[in-house]
C-alpha positions as CSV (number, residue, x, y, z in Angstrom):
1,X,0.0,0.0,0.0
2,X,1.0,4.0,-0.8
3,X,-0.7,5.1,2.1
4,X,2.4,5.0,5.2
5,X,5.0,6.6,3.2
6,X,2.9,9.7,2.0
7,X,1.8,10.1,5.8
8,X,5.6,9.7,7.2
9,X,6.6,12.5,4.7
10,X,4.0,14.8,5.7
11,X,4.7,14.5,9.3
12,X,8.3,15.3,8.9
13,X,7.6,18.1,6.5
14,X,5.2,19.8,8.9
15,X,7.8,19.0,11.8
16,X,10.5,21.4,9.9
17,X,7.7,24.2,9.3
18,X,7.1,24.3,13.3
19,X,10.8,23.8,13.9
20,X,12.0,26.8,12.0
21,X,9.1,28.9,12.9
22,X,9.7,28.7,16.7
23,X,13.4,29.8,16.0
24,X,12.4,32.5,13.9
25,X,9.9,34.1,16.6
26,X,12.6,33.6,19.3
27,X,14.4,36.7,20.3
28,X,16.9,34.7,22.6
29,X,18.9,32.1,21.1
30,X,17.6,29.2,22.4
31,X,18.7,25.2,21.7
32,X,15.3,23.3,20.4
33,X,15.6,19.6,22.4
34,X,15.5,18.6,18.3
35,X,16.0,14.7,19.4
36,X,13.2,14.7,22.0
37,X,10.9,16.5,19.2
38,X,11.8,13.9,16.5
39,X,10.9,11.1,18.6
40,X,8.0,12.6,19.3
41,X,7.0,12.9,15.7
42,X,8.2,9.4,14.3
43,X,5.6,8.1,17.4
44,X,2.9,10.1,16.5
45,X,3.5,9.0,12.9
46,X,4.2,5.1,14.2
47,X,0.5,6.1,16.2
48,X,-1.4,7.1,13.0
49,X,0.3,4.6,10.5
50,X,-1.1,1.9,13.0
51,X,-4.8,3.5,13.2
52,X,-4.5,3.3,9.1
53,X,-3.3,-0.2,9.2
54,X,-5.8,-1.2,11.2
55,X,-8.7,0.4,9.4
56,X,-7.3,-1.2,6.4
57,X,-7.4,-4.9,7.8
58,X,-10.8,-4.6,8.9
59,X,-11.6,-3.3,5.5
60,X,-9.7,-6.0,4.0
61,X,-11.7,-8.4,6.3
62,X,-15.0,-7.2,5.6
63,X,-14.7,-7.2,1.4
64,X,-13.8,-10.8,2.3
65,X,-16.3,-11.3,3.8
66,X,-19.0,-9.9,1.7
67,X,-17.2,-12.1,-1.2
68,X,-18.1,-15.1,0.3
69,X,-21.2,-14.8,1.0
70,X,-22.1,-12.8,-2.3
71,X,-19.7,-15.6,-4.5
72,X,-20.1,-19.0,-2.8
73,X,-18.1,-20.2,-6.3
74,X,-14.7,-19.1,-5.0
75,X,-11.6,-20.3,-6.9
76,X,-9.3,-21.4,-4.1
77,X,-6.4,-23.3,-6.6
78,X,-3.8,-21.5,-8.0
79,X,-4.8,-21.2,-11.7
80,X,-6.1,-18.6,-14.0
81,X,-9.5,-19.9,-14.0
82,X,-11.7,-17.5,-13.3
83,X,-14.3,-17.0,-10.7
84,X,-17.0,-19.3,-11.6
85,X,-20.3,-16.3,-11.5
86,X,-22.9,-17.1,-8.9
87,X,-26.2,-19.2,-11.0
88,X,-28.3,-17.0,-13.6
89,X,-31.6,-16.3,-13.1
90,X,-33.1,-18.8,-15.6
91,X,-31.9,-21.2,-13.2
92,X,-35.0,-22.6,-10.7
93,X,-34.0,-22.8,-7.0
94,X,-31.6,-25.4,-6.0
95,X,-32.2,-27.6,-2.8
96,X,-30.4,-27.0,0.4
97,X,-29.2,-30.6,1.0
98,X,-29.5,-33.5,-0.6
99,X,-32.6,-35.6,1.2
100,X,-32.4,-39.5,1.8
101,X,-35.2,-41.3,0.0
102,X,-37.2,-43.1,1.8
103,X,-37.7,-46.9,2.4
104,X,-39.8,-48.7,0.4
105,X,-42.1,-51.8,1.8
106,X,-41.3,-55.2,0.6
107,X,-43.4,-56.8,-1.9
108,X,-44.4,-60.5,-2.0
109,X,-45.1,-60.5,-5.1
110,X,-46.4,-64.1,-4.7
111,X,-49.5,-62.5,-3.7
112,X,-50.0,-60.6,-7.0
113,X,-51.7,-62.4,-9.8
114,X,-49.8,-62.2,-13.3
115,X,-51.8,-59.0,-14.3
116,X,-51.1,-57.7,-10.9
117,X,-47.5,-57.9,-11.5
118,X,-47.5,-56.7,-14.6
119,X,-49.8,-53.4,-13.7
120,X,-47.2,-52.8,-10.8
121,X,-43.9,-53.5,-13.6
122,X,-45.9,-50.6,-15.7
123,X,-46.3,-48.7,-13.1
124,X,-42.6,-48.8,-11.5
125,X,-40.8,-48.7,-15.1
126,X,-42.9,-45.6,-15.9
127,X,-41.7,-43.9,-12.3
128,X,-38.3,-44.8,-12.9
129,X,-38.4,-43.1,-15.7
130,X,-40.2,-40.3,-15.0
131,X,-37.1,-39.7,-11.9
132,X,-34.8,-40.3,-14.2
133,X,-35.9,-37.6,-17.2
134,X,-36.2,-35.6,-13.3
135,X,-32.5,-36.0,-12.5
136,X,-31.4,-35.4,-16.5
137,X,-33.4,-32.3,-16.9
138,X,-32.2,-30.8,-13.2
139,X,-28.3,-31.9,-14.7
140,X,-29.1,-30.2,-17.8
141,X,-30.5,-26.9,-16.2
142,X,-27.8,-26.5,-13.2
143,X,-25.0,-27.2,-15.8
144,X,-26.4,-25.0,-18.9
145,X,-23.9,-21.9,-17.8
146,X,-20.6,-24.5,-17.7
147,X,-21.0,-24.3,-13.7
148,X,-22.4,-25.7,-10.6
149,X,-22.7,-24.2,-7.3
150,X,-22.7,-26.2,-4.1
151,X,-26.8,-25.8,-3.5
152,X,-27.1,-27.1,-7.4
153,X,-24.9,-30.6,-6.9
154,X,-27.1,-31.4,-4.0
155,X,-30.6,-31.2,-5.9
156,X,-28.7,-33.1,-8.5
157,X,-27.7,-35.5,-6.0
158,X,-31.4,-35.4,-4.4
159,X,-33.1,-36.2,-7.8
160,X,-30.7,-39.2,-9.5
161,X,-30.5,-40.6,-6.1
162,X,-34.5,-40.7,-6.0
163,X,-33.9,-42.1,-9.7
164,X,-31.8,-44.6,-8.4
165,X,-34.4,-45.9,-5.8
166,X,-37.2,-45.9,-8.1
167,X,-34.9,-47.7,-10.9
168,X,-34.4,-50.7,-8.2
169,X,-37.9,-51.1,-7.7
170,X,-38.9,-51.6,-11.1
171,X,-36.3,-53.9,-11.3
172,X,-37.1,-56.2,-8.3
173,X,-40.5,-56.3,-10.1
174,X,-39.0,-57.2,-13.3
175,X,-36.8,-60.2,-11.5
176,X,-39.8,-61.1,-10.1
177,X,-41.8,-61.8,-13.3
178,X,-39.1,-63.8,-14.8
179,X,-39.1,-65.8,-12.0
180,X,-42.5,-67.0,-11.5
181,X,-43.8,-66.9,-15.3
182,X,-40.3,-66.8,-17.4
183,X,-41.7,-70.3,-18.9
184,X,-45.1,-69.3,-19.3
185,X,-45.2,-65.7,-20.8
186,X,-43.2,-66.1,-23.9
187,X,-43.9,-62.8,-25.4
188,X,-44.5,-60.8,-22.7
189,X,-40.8,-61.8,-21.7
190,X,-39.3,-60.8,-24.9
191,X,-41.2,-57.4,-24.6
192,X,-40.4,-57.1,-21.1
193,X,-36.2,-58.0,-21.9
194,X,-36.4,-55.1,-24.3
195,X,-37.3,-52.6,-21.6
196,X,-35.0,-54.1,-18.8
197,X,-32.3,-53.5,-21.2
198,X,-33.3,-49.7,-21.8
199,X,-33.8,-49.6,-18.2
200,X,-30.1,-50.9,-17.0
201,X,-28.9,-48.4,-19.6
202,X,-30.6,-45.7,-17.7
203,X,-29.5,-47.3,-14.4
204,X,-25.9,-47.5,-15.2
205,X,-25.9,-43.4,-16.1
206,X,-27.4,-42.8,-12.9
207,X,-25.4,-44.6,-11.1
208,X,-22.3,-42.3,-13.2
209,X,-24.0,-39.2,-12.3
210,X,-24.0,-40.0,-8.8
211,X,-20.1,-41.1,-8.7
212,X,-19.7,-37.9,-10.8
213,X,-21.8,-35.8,-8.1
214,X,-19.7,-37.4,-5.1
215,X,-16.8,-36.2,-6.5
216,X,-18.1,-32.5,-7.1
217,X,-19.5,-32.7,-3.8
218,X,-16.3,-33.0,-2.4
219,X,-14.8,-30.9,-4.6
220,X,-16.7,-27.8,-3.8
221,X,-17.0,-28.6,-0.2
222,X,-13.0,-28.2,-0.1
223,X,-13.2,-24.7,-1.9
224,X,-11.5,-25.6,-5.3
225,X,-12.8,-24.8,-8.6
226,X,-14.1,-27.6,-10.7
227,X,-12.7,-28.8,-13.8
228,X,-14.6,-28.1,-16.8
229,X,-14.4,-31.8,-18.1
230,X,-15.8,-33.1,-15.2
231,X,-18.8,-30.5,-15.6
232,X,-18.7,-31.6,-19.2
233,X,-19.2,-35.5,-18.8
234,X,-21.6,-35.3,-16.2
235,X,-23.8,-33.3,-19.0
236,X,-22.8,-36.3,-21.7
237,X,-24.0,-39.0,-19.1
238,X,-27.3,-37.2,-18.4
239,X,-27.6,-36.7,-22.0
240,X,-27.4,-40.4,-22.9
241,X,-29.4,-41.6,-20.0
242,X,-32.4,-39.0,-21.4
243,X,-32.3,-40.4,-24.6
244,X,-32.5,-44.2,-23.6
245,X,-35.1,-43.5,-21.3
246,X,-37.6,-42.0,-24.2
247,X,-36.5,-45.1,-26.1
248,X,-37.9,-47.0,-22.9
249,X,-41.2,-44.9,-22.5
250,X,-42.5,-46.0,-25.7
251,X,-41.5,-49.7,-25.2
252,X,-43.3,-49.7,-22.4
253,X,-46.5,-48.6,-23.9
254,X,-47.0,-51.9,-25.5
255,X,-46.1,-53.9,-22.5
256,X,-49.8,-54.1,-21.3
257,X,-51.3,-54.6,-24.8
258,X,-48.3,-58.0,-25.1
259,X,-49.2,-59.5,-21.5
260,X,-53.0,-59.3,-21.9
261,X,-52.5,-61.0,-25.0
262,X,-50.2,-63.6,-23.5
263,X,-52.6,-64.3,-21.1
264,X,-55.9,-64.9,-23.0
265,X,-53.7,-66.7,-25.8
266,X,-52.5,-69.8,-22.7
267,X,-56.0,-69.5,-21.2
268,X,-57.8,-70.8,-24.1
269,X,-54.8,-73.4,-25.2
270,X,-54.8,-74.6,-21.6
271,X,-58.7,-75.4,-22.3
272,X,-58.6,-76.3,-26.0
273,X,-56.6,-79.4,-24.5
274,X,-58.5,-82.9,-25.6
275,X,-59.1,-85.9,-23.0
276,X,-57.1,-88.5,-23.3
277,X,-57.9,-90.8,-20.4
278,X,-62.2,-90.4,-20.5
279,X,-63.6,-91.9,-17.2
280,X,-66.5,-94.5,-18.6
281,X,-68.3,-94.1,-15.0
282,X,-68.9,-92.2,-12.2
283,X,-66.3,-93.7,-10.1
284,X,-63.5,-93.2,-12.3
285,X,-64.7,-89.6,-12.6
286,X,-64.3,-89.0,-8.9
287,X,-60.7,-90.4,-9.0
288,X,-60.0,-88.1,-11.9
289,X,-61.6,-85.2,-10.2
290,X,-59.0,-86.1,-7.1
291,X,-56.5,-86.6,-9.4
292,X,-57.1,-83.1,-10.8
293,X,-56.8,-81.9,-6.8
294,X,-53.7,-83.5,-6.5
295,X,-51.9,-82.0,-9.8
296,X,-53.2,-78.3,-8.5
297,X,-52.1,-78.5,-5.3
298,X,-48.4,-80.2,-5.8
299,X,-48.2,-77.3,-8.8
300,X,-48.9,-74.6,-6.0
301,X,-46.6,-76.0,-3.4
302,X,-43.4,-73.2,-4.8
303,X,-45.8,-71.1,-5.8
304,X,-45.9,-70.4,-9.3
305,X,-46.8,-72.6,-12.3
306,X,-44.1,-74.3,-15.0
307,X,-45.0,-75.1,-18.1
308,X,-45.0,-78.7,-17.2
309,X,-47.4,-77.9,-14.7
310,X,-49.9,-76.2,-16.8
311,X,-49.3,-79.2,-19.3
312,X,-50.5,-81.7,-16.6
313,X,-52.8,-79.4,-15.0
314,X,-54.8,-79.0,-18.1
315,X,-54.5,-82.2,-18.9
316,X,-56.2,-83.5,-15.5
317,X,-58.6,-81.0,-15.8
318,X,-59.7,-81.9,-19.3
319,X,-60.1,-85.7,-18.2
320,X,-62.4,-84.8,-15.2
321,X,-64.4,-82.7,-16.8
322,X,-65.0,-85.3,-19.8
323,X,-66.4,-87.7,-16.7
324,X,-68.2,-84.9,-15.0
325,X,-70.5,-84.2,-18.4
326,X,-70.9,-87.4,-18.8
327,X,-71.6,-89.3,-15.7
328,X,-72.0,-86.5,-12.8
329,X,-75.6,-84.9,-13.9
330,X,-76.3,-81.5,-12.8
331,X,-73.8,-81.3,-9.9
332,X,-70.9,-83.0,-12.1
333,X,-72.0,-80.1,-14.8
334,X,-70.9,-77.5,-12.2
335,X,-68.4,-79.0,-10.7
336,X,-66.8,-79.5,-14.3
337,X,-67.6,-75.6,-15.1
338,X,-65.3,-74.9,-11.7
339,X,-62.6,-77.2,-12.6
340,X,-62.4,-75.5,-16.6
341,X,-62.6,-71.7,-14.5
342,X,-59.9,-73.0,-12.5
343,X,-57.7,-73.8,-15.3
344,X,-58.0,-71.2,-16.7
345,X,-57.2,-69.0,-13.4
346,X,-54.0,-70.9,-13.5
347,X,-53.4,-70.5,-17.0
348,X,-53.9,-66.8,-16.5
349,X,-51.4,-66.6,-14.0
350,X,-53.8,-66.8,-11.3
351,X,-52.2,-69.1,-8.8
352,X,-53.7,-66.3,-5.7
353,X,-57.2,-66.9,-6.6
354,X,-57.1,-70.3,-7.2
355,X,-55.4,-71.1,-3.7
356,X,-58.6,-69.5,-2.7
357,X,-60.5,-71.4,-4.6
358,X,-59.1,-74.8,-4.1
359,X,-60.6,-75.3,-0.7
360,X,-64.5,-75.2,-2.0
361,X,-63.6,-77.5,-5.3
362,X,-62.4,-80.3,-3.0
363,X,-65.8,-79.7,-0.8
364,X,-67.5,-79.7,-3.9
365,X,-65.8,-83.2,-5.0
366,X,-66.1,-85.0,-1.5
367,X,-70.1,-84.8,-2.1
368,X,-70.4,-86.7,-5.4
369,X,-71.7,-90.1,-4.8
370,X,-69.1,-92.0,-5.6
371,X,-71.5,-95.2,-7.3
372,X,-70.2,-98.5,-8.0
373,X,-70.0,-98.9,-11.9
374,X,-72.8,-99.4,-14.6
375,X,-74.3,-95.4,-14.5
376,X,-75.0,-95.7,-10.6
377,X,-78.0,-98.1,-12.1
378,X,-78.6,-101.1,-8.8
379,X,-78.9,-104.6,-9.7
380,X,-82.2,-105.6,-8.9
381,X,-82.8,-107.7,-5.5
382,X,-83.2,-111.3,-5.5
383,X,-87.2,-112.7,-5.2
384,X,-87.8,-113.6,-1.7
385,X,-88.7,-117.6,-0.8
C-alpha cells in the first residue's frame, strides 16, 4: 500500500515548518531539544500509521467477507480460471441438502396375480423413468452456464439418487416376473427384456451421475474450482441416460397390450386341451376329479406354475371334466364348469385366486356319490322264498 509513506513525509515536512518557525519568533537564542521532538514525531507517525493499518485490515476483512457470501463459487487453486459467477436467473431454486429417500415396503409379489404384477412393472418402469428424465433435466438446467454451485450438486444429487431408488424397484419387479412366469409368458418376456435392457442403460448413467456428483461434492465442499471436463461429462451422461429413457417410454407402452394377450392366448390353449384318459363311470370320474386336486395343489406348493405344470394341470382337468358331463348330472356339470374356470385362473397366471379357490372344489368333489360302476344303475334284489 501508498498510504504509510505519503503520511511519514507529511509529518516530517510539517515537523520542519514548526521547527523553523519557533526559531524565527525567538528573540533569545535558544537550543530546540531537536531529538526529543523527533521522537515525538516518528511516534505520532508510528500512532497514526497503525490506526490506518488497522482500518485497512478490517476493510480487507469485511470485502472478504462480503465475497463469500455474495460468490459462494470461489476459486481457491492456484490457476487462472476465473471465478466461476454465482447461478443466472433462468436457473429454478436449487435444494439446500440432498434428502435421503425413503424406504420402500417389501413386496411379495407371490400374492400378486400375473396381471397384478405386470400393472405394478408398468407402473414402476414408468416412475423410474419419470425420476430419471427428473434427475437429466435438473443436470441439464444447473450445468447449462458450464457451472455448478454447491446448492445445485445437491438437488442433483437429491433427484438421481431418488432415480436410483425408483430404478431398483422396477427392477425387483421385473426379476420377479421372470421368475415366476419366465416359462409361461413367452412374449411378454421378450417385450419385457427389451425394456429391462433400456432400463439398466438408464441405471448404469445414474449410477455415473452420482459417482460424478460425489466427487463435485467434495470438490466444492474443499473450496476448489471444478474442472470443466468433469462439468462436461456429467452433462454427456445425463444426455445419454435422457435419450434411452424415451426409447424405454415408448417400449413400455405396449407392454400391457403384449401380456394381456399372452394371457388370454394360454388361457384358451390350456382349455382347448383334448381328454385322453375319459372316465367310462362315475367312479373313475371321482378319481379323476381327485386326481385333478392332486396335480393343482403339488403345482402350487413353490408357488408359481411351470410349463410342465400347466401341461398336466390342463390335462387333469380336461379328463375330469369329460367324466363330470358325462356321468355326474347336474352337480358333475358345475363342478366341471369350476374345474375349466380354475384352469383357466391358472393358466392366467392366477395361482392367488385359485389357492382361494381350491378349498371349496375339493368340498365340492367330496359330495359326489361315488356309485359303483354301470351309470350308478342297482342290480335288482333277488325274489324272496
Amino acid at each position: 500500500m501508498k498510504t504509510a509513506p505519503i503520511q511519514i513525509a507529511g509529518w516530517i515536512s510539517l515537523l520542519l515548518l514548526v521547527t523553523l518557525a519557533l526559531v524565527g519568533c525567538q528573540t533569545e537564542k535558544v537550543t530546540p531539544d531537536v531529538a526529543a521532538t523527533v521522537a515525538a514525531g516518528i511516534q505520532a507517525t508510528a500512532t497514526a500509521q497503525a490506526h490506518v493499518q488497522a482500518t485497512v485490515d478490517a476493510a480487507i476483512k469485511a470485502t472478504a467477507t462480503a465475497q463469500a457470501v455474495a460468490a459462494p463459487k470461489v476459486a481457491a487453486t492456484p490457476t487462472s480460471a476465473p471465478v466461476a459467477a454465482a447461478p443466472t436467473a433462468t436457473k429454478p431454486p436449487a435444494s439446500p441438502a440432498p434428502v435421503a429417500a425413503a424406504p420402500t415396503v417389501a413386496v411379495n409379489y407371490t400374492t400378486l396375480t400375473e396381471e397384478e404384477l405386470a400393472a405394478l412393472i408398468d407402473k414402476a418402469v414408468t416412475e423410474a423413468l419419470t425420476a430419471s428424465n427428473a434427475a437429466t433435466t435438473t443436470t441439464a438446467s444447473y450445468t447449462a452456464d458450464g457451472t455448478i454451485t454447491a446448492q445445485e450438486a445437491a438437488a442433483m444429487t437429491k433427484a438421481v439418487l431418488t432415480a436410483q431408488t425408483e430404478i431398483a424397484e422396477a427392477q425387483s419387479a421385473i426379476t420377479a416376473y421372470y421368475d415366476l412366469y419366465a416359462e409361461l409368458a413367452t412374449e411378454a418376456v421378450n417385450t419385457l427384456k427389451l425394456i429391462e435392457q433400456d432400463l439398466n442403460s438408464v441405471s448404469t448413467s445414474m449410477n455415473a451421475m452420482a459417482q460424478s456428483l460425489a466427487q463435485i461434492n467434495t470438490t466444492l465442499a474443499q473450496g476448489l474450482t471444478l474442472a470443466q471436463s468433469t462439468v462436461t461429462q456429467l452433462q454427456a451422461t445425463a444426455t445419454k441416460a435422457s435419450q434411452v429413457a424415451q426409447q424405454a417410454q415408448t417400449k413400455v407402452k405396449t407392454w400391457s397390450t403384449t401380456v394381456q394377450a399372452d394371457l388370454t392366448k394360454r388361457a384358451n390353449a390350456a382349455l382347448a386341451v383334448a381328454p385322453n384318459a375319459t372316465p367310462t363311470d362315475l367312479r373313475g370320474t371321482v378319481q379323476s376329479v381327485n386326481t385333478y386336486l392332486d396335480t393343482v395343489k403339488g403345482a402350487l406348493g413353490d408357488n408359481k406354475i411351470s410349463q410342465k405344470d400347466l401341461q398336466a394341470i390342463s390335462q387333469a382337468g380336461a379328463n375330469a371334466s369329460a367324466g363330470l358331463k358325462q356321468f355326474g348330472g347336474t352337480q358333475g356339470q358345475q363342478l366341471a364348469d369350476t374345474i375349466n374356470g380354475m384352469t383357466k385362473q391358472l393358466a392366467r397366471g392366477e395361482a392367488p385366486k385359485a389357492k382361494g379357490n381350491l378349498g371349496a372344489l375339493e368340498q365340492s368333489a367330496k359330495s359326489l356319490p361315488a356309485l359303483p360302476s354301470g351309470g350308478g344303475v342297482q342290480p335288482p334284489l333277488p325274489p324272496r322264498k
